[in-house]
C-alpha positions in Angstrom: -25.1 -29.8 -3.1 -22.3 -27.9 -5.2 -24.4 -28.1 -8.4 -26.5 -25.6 -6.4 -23.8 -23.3 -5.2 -21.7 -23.2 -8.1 -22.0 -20.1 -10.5 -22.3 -20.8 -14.3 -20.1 -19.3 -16.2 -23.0 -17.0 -18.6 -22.9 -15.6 -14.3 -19.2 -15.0 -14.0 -19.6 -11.4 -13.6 -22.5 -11.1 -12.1 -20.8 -13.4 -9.4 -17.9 -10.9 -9.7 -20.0 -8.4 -8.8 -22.5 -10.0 -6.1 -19.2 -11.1 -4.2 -17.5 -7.1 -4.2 -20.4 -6.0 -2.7 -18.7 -6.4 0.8 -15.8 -4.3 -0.3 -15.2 -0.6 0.5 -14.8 1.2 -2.7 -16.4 -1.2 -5.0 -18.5 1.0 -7.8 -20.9 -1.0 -7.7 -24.0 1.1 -9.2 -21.7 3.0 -11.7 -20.6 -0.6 -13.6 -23.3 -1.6 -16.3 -23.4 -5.4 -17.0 -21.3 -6.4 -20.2 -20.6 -9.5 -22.1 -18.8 -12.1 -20.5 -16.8 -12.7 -23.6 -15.3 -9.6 -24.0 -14.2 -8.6 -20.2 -12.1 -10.2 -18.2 -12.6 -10.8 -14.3 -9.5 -8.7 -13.3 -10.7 -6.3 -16.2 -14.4 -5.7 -14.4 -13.0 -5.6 -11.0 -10.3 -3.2 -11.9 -13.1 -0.9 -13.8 -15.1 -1.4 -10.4 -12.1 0.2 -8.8 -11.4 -3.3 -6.8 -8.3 -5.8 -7.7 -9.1 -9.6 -8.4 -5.7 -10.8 -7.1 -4.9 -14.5 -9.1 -4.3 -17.0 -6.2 -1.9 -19.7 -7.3 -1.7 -22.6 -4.2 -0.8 -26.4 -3.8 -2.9 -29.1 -2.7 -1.1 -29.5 0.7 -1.7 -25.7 1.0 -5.0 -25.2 0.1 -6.7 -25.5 3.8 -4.7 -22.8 4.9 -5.4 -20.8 1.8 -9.3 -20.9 2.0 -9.0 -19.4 5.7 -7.8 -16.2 4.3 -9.2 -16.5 0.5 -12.4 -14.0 1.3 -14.0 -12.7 -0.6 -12.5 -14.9 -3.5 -14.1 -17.0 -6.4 -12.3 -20.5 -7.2 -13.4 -22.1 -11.1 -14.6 -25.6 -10.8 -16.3 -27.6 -13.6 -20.1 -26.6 -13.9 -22.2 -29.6 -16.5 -19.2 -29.8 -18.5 -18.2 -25.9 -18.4 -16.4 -23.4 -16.3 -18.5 -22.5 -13.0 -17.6 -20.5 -9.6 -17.9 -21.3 -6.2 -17.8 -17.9 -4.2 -16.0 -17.8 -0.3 -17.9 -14.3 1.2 -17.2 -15.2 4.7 -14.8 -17.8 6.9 -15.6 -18.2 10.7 -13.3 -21.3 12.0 -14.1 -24.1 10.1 -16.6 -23.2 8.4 -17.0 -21.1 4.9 -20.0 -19.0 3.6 -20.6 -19.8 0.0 -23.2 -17.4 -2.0 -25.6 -19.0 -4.0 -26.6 -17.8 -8.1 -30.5 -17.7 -6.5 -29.4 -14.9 -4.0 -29.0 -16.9 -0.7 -26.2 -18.4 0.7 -25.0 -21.7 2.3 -22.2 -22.3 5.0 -20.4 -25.4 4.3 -17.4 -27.0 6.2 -13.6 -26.4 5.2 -12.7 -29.8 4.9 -15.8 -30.9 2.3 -15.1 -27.9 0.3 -11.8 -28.8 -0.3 -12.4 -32.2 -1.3 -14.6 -31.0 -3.9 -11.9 -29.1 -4.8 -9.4 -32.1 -4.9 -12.2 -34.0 -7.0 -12.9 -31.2 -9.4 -8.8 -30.7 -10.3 -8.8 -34.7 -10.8 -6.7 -35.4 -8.0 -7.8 -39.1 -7.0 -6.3 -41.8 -5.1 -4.4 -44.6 -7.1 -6.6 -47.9 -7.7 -3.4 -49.6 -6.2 -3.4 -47.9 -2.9 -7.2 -48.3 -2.5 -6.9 -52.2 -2.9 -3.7 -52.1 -0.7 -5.5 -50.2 1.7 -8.7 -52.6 1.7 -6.4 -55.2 1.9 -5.2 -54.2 5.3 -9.1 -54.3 6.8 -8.9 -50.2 7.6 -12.3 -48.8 8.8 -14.1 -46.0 9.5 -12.0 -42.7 10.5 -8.6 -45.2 10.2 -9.2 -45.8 6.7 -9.9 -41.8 5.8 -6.9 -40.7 7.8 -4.5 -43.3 5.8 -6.2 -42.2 2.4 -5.7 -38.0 3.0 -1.7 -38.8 3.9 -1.4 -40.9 0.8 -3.1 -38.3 -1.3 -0.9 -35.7 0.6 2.1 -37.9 -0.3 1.1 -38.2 -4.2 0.2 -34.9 -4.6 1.4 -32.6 -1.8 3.6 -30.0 -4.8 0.9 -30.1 -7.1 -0.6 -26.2 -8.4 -4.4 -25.5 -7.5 -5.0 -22.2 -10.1 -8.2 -20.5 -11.2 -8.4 -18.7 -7.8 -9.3 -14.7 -7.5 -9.0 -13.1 -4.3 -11.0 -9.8 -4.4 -9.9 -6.7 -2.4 -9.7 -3.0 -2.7 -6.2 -1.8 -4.2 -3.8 -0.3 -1.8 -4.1 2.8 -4.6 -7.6 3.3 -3.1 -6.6 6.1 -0.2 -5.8 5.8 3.2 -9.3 6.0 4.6 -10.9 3.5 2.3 -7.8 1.0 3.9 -8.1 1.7 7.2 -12.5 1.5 6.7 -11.5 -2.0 5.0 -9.6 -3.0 8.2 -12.1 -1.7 10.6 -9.8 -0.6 12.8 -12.5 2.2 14.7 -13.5 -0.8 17.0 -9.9 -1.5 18.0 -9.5 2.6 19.0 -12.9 2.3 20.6 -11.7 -0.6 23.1 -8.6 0.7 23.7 -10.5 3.9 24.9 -13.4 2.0 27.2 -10.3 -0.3 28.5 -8.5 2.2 29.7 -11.2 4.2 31.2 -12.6 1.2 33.4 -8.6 0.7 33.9 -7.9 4.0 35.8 -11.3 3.7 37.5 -10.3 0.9 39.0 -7.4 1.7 40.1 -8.5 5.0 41.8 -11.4 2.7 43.2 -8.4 0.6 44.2 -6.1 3.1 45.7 -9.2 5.2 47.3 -10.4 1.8 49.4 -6.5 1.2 50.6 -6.5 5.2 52.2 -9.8 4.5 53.4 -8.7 0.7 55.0 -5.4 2.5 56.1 -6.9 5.7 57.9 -9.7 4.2 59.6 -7.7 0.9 60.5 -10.5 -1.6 59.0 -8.7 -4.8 57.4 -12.2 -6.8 56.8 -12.3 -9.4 54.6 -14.6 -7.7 52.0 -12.4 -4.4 52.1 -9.4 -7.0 51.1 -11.5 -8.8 48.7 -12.7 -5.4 47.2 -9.1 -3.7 46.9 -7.9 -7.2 45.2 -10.6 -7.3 42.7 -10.4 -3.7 41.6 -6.2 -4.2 41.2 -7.3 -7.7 39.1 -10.1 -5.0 37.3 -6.8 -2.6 36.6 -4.6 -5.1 35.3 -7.3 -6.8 33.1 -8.5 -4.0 31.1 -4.7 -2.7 31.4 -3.8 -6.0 29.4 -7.0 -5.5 26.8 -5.9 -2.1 26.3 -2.7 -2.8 25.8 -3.9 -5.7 23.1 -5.9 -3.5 21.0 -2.8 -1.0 20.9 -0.6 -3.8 19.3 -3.6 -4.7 16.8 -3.8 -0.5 15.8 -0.1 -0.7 16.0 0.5 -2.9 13.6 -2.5 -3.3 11.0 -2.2 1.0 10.6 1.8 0.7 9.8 1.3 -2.5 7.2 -2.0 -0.2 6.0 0.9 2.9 5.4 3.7 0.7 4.5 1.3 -0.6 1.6 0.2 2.6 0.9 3.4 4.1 -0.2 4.8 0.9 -2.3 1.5 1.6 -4.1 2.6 5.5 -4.3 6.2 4.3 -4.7 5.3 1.9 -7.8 2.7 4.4 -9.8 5.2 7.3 -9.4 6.2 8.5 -12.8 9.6 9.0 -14.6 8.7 12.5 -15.1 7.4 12.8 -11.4 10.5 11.0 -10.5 12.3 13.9 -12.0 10.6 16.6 -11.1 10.8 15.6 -7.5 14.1 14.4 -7.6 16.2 11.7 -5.5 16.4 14.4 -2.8 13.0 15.2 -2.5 12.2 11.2 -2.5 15.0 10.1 0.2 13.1 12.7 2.2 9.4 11.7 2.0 10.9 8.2 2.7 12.5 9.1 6.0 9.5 11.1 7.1 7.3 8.3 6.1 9.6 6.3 8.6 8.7 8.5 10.8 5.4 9.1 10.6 4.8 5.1 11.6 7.0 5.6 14.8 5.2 8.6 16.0 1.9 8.6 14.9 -0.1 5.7 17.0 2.4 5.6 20.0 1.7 9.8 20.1 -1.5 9.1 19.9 -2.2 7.1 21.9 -0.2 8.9 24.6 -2.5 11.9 24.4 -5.6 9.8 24.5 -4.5 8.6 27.7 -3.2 11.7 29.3 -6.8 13.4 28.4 -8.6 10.4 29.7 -6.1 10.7 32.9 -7.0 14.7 33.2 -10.8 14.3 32.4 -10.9 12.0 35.6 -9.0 14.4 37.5 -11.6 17.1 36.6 -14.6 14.5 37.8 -13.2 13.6 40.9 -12.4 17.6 41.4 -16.0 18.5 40.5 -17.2 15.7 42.4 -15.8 16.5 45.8 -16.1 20.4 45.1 -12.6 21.6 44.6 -13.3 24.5 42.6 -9.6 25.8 42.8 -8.5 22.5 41.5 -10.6 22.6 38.5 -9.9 26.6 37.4 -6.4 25.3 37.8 -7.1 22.1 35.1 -8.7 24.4 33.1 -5.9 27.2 32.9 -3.3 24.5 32.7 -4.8 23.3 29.9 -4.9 26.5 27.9 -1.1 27.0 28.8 -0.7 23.4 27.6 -2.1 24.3 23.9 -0.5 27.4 23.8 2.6 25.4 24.7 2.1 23.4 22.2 1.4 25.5 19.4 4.7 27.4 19.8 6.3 24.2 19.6 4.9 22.5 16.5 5.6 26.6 14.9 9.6 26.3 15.9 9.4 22.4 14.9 8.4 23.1 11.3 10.4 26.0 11.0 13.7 23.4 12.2 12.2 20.7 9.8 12.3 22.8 6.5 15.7 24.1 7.3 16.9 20.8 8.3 15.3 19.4 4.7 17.4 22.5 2.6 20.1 21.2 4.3 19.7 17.2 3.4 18.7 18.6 -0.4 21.5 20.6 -0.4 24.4 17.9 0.3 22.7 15.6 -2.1 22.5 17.9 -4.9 25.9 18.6 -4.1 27.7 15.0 -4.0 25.7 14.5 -7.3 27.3 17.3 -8.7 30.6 17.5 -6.9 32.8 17.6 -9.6 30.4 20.4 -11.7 30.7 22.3 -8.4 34.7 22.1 -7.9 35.2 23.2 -11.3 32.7 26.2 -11.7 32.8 27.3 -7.9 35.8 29.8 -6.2 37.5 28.0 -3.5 36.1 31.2 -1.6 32.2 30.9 -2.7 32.0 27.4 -2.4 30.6 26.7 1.0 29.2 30.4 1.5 25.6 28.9 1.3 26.3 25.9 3.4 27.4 28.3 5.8 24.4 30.9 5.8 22.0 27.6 6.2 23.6 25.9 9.3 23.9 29.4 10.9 20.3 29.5 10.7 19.7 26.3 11.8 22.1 26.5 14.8 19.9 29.2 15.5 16.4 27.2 15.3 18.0 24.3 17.0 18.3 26.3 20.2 14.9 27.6 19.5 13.7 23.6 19.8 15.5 22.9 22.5 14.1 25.9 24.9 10.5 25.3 23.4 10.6 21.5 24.1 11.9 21.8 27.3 9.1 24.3 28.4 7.2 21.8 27.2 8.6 19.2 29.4 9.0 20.8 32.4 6.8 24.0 33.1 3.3 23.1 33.6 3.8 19.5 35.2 6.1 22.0 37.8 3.3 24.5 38.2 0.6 21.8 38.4 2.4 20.5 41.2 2.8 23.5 43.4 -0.1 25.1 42.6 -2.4 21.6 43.3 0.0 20.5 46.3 -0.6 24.1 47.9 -4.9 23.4 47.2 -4.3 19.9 49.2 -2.6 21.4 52.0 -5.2 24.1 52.3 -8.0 21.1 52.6 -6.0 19.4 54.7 -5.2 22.9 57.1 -9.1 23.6 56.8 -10.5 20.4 57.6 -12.2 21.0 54.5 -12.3 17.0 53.4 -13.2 14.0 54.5 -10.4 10.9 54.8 -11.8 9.3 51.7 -12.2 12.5 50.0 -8.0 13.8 50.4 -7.2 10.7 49.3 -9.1 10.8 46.3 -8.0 14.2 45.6 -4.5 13.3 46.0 -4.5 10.3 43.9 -6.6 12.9 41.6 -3.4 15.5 41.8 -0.8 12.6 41.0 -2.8 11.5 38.3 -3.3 14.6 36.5 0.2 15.6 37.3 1.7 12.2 35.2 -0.6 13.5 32.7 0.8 16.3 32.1 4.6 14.6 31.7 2.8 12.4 29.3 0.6 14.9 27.1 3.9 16.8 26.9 5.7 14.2 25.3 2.8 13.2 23.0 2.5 16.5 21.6 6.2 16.4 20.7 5.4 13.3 18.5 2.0 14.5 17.1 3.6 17.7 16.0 6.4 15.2 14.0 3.6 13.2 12.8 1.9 16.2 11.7 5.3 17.8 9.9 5.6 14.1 8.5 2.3 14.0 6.9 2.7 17.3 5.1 5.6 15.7 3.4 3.8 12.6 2.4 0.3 13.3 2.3 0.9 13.5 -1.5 1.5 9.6 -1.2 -1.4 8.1 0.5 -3.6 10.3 -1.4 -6.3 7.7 -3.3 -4.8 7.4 -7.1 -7.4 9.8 -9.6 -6.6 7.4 -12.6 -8.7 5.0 -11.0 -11.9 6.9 -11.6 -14.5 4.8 -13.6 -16.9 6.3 -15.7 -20.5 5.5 -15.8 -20.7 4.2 -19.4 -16.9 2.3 -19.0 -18.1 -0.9 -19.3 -21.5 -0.7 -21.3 -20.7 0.2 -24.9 -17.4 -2.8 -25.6 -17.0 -2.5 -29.3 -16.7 -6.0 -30.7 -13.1 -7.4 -30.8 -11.8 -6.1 -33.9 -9.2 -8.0 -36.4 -6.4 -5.0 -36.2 -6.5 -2.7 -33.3 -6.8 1.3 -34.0 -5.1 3.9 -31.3 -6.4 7.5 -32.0 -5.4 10.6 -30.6 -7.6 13.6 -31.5 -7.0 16.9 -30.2 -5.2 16.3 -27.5 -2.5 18.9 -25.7 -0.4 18.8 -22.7 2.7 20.8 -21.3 4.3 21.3 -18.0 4.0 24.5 -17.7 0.1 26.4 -18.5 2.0 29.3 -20.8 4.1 27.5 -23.4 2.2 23.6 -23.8 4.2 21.0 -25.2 1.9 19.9 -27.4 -1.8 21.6 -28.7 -3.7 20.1 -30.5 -2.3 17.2 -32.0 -4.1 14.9 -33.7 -2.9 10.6 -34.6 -4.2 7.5 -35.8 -2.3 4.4 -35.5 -3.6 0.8 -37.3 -2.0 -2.4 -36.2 0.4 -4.2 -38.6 1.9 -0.5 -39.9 4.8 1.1 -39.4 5.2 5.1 -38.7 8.1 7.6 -38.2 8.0 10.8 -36.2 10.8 13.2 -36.5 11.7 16.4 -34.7 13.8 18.4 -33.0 15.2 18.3 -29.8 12.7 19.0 -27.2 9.5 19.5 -29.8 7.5 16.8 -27.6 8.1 13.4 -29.3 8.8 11.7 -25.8 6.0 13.6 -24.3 4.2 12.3 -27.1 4.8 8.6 -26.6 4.7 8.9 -23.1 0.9 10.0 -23.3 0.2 7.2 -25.9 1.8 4.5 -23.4 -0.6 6.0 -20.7 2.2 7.6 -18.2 0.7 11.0 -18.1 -3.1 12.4 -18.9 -3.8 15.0 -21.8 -5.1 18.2 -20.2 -7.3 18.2 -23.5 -8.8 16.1 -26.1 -9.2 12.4 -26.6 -6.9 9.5 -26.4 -8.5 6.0 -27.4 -7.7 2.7 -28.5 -10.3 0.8 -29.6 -12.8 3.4 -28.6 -12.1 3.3 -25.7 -10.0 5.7 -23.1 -7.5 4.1 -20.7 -10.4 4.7 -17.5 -12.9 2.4 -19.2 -9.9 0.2 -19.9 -8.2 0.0 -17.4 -4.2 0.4 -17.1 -3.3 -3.3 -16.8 -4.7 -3.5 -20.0 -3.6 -0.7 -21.8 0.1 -1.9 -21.2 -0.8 -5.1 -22.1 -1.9 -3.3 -25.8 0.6 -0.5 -25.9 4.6 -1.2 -25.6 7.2 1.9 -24.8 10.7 1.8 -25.1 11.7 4.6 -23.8 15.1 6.4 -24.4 18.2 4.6 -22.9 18.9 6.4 -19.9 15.3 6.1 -18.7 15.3 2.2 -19.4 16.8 0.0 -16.6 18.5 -3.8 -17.1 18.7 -6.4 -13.7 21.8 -7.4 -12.5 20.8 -10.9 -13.2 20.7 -13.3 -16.5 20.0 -11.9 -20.0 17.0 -14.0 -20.4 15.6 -13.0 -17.1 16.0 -9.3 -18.3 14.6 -9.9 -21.9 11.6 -11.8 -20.1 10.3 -9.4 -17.5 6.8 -8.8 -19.8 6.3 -12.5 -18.9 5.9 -15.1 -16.2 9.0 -16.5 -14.3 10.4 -18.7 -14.0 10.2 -19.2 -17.8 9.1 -22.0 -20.2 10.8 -23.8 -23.1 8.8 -21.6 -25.6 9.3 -17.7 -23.5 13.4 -19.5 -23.9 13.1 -20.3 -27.9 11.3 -17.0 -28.0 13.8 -15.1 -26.6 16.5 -16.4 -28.9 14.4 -16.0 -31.8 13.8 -12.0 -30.9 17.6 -11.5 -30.6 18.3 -13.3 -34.0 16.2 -11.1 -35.7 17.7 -7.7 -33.4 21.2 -9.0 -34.4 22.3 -10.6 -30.9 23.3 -13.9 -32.3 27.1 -12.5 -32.2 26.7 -11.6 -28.4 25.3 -15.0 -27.4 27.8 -17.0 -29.1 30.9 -14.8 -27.5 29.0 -15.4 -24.1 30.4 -18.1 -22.1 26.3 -19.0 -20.7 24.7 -17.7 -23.8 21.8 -16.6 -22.7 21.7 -17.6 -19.6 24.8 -15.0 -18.5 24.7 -12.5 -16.0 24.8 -8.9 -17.5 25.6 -6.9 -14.4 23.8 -4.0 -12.4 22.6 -1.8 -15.5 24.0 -4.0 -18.1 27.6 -2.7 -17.8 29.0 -5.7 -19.5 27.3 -4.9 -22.4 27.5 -1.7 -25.3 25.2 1.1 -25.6 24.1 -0.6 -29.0 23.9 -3.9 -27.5 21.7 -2.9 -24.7 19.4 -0.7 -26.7 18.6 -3.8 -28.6 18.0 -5.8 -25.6 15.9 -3.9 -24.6 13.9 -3.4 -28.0 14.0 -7.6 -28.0 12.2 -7.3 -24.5 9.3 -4.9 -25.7 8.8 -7.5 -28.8 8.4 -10.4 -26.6 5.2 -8.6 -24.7 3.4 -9.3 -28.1 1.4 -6.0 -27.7 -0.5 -4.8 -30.3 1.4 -1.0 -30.7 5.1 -0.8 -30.3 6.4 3.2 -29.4 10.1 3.3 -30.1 12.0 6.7 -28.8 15.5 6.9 -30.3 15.8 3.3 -29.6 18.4 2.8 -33.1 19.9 6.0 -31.9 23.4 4.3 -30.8 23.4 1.8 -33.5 25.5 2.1 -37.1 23.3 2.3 -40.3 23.6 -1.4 -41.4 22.4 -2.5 -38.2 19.8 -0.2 -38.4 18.1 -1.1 -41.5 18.6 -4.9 -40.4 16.1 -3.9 -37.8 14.0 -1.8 -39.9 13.7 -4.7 -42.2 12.7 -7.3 -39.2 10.3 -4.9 -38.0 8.1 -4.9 -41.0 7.3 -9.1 -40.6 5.7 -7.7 -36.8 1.8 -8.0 -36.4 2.4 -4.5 -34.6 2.1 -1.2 -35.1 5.6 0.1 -34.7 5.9 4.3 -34.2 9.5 5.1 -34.2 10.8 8.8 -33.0 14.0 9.8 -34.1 16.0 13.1 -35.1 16.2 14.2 -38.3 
């Protein structure tokens, strides 16, 4: 039956691509078919503009993993080659496998997994099997006692070869939340609260009615108890389908901005600066806390009023519903002034956060270049002002708060008393406009503080909009994947024409033109500021050329991808923009690579740092290697450092190696040690330093 289901590997991405086809985002039509040799399956899924996550499990875990592993592929053996089984769908305990012929099969958990156990060679031991026949085990006895022996053997054992397929957390807010189909949840919560108030004001209107005309039957209690039961049920489903919006929309925005957080650029990073940064963190903080719970606050208060209205309409209280109406328009105007005074207090609450971080950064610049009498005049002109707005906040919010839920109450109380006066209403009828009044009334306490949180939210998303904006460097082009020049035997990175500058009147560079060949060895020179880091900082791929071309092996970093440009291209930058762990020297001369490390990424390690001249510093080091450095490396020189972290770029084994000022802090002899070292490299190695 698997022979049928699994996908050969000339299929693998083909399978790759039948199996995205249930993913928001996928560009599916735009991704030509290539050659299996040349592109990986995280390559073609990142050029698809999805991620194929590598799953790495145990054989005790694996049962739990297949109940979240969809869509995923998982490489079994295929007539002596690699093949694909592909999970689209699990319900329970059952998974839906897609077949190479178009169809698909659903299969049970538990036989899947053993195929999988099977296929990985994890078989019982001979000796248990005959001790186990020994003992006269049958039927369902004899397959329990053979899983917990297999468990026993090989419970810590890796199952690898496993992609889980999903759309990047790059890939925008709205793709997310469409991915986690969270419209039925909001549509729920809204029908569960509606059939919740109608019950209770079904509820409440049969105990006036049972009150005033003195009937206690048996179907009037039955009635009055079912429609409190109603109440509380849908109450409880509402309340459910909060908690799932609740929570899957924060982990959607929490992922969102470690996405933002992680593609961020160093010369983002400085441009914005760390006060800037503290403060789209705080507001995105806040803009989890306040944007559901406000939310759904005002969803319920309009629900509330728009049932007010009906009942209103229904029993003809014209007075009642002009006053809903007007109330309503007071309420938005409300409301408007509010969110104006509220941004206003933000910004000048922001100056002022920017303000004292700029200044404990430069706090000693400041006490030497600022009069005693001048130092704190700004500090002083800014809190005035937001003393000023403060109040402003306070009077707005509380006029918010308290003025139209005080008029709605006189003004509907003195409508009821006129009905009531008039005889203009039936017993049922006051009672449902007074449980109308109340209703609409708690409505208005509740819109009021709802708008208070929407108008953060709002203020908060301005801030960090930027952030959950969908990352532009993962446009694909239509012709990405369809013209793969063959592998070739020394890699070429050409730059023709390009230019870029930070500001439009004076670029940084215009209309420079580079070739690089693996296996040679190039020096830059310039000035200070004349654009080499800019340079190397568009080669490595952190910024985009306004114009020209950038390629390496024909091919721009869309079609390939960014994962594996890095993995082709190695920067180092300068040594203030580098960063060392506080943690071993091998774990910091390893990050390019897998951790925890093997024997070879160890005699690697030692090898780069003989050739870089570290042989003196290992020796002196009580752990060798393995000895903590410190946060930033402090227990090490400026020299040793900028070696370690050279050591760490030549351990990525990439093909093009971009070195900015990194000999800069070393003496001449060292230097030309390094030089010399550096010529034996298979890569291309573009040094920038000063003349």
């Amino acid at each position: 039956m698997f022979d049928q289901l699994t996908w050969p590997e000339s299929l693998r991405l083909q399978a790759v691509n039948r199996l995205a086809q249930g993913l928001d985002g996928a560009a599916l039509a735009r991704v030509a078919p290539v050659s299996n040799e040349q592109t990986s399956i995280a390559h073609y899924a990142e050029a698809m503009g999805i991620e194929a996550l590598p799953i790495k499990t145990s054989y005790s875990d694996l049962p739990q993993t297949l109940a979240g592993f969809c869509p995923g592929m998982i490489q079994v053996n295929h007539q002596d080659q690699a093949g694909y089984l592909l999970v689209a769908q699990c319900k329970g305990r059952q998974l839906k496998l897609l077949m190479p012929d178009g169809n698909s099969h659903w299969c049970d958990k538990t036989a899947v997994v053993e195929f999988i156990y099977r296929d990985r060679g994890y078989a019982a031991d001979p000796t248990n099997v005959q001790v186990l026949d020994e003992l006269g085990l049958r039927g369902n006895r004899l397959k329990k006692a053979r899983t917990l022996l297999l468990h026993q053997q090989f419970a810590q054992q890796p199952i690898e070869a496993m992609w889980l397929l999903r759309t990047p957390c790059a890939a925008g807010l709205k793709t997310a939340i469409g991915r986690e189909r969270l419209g039925k949840f909001a549509t729920g919560f809204m029908l569960a609260h509606i059939a919740g108030r109608m019950a209770l004001l079904g509820g409440v209107s049969l105990l006036g009615y049972a009150i005033a005309q003195s009937l206690w039957t048996p179907s009037i209690v039955l009635s009055w108890l079912l429609a409190m039961l109603s109440y509380w049920a849908f109450n409880a489903l509402g309340q459910m389908c909060q908690v799932h919006l609740d929570v899957r929309l924060g982990l959607i925005i929490k992922r969102q901005l470690q996405a933002s957080a992680l593609r961020l650029t160093p010369e983002a990073q400085a441009t914005k600066g760390p006060a800037k940064l503290l403060g789209q963190a705080m507001e995105a903080d806040g803009l989890q806390h306040n944007a559901l719970p406000g939310a759904f606050a005002a969803l319920n208060a309009i629900i509330d009023i728009a049932i007010g209205l009906t009942i209103a309409i229904v029993i003809q209280q014209w007075a009642l519903v002009l006053f809903i109406i007007i109330f309503a328009m007071a309420n938005s105007v409300l409301t408007v002034k509010f969110a104006r005074v509220y941004c206003e207090w933000t910004k000048q609450r922001k100056q002022l956060s920017q303000l004292t971080i700029e200044h404990i950064q430069g706090n000693r610049t400041r006490l030497m270049q600022s009069s005693p009498q001048q130092r704190h005049k700004i500090e002083e002109h800014l809190l005035q002002a937001y003393w000023s707005t403060s109040l402003q906040f306070d009077q707005w919010a509380l006029r918010l708060q308290t003025l139209v839920p005080g008029l709605w109450l006189i003004s509907a109380s003195a409508v009821l008393c006129v009905a009531i006066f008039l005889s203009l209403l039936s017993m049922v009828q006051l009672v449902a406009l007074l449980g109308a009044i109340l209703l609409v009334w708690q409505a208005w306490h509740v819109f009021a503080d709802s708008a208070q949180q929407l108008v953060r939210t709002w203020s908060a998303w301005q801030e960090v909009q930027d952030l959950l904006q969908p990352d532009k460097k993962t446009a694909v082009q239509a012709h990405a994947l369809s013209n793969i020049p063959a592998s070739n035997s020394h890699s070429v990175l050409n730059a023709n024409q390009i230019s870029f500058g930070y500001h439009q009147a004076q670029p940084t560079l215009h209309n420079l033109s580079l070739h690089l060949q693996q296996g040679q060895q190039y020096l830059l020179q310039g000035e200070s500021g004349s654009g080499k880091s800019t340079l190397l900082a568009l080669l490595a791929g952190q910024a985009s050329p306004q114009q020209g071309w950038l390629l390496c092996n024909d091919r721009d970093l869309p079609s390939m991808g960014h994962r594996h440009w890095r993995k082709t291209i190695c920067w180092v930058p300068q040594y203030h923009d580098n960063y060392m762990f506080s943690a071993t020297l091998l774990f910091n001369l390893l990050l390019g690579r897998s951790w925890p490390p093997t024997q070879k990424d160890v005699d690697d390690a030692e090898i780069a740092c003989e050739k870089l001249g570290l042989t003196p510093l290992l020796k002196k080091m009580p752990a060798g290697i393995l000895q903590s450095v410190g946060e930033m490396g402090w227990q090490l020189s400026q020299g040793e450092r900028s070696r370690v972290f050279l050591a760490r770029a030549l351990l990525q084994n990439t093909d093009f190696l971009l070195l900015d000022e990194s000999l800069g802090a070393l003496d001449s002899a060292t230097s030309l040690q390094i030089l010399s070292n550096l010529k034996n490299e298979p890569a291309a190695v573009l040094l920038c330093m000063h003349p």
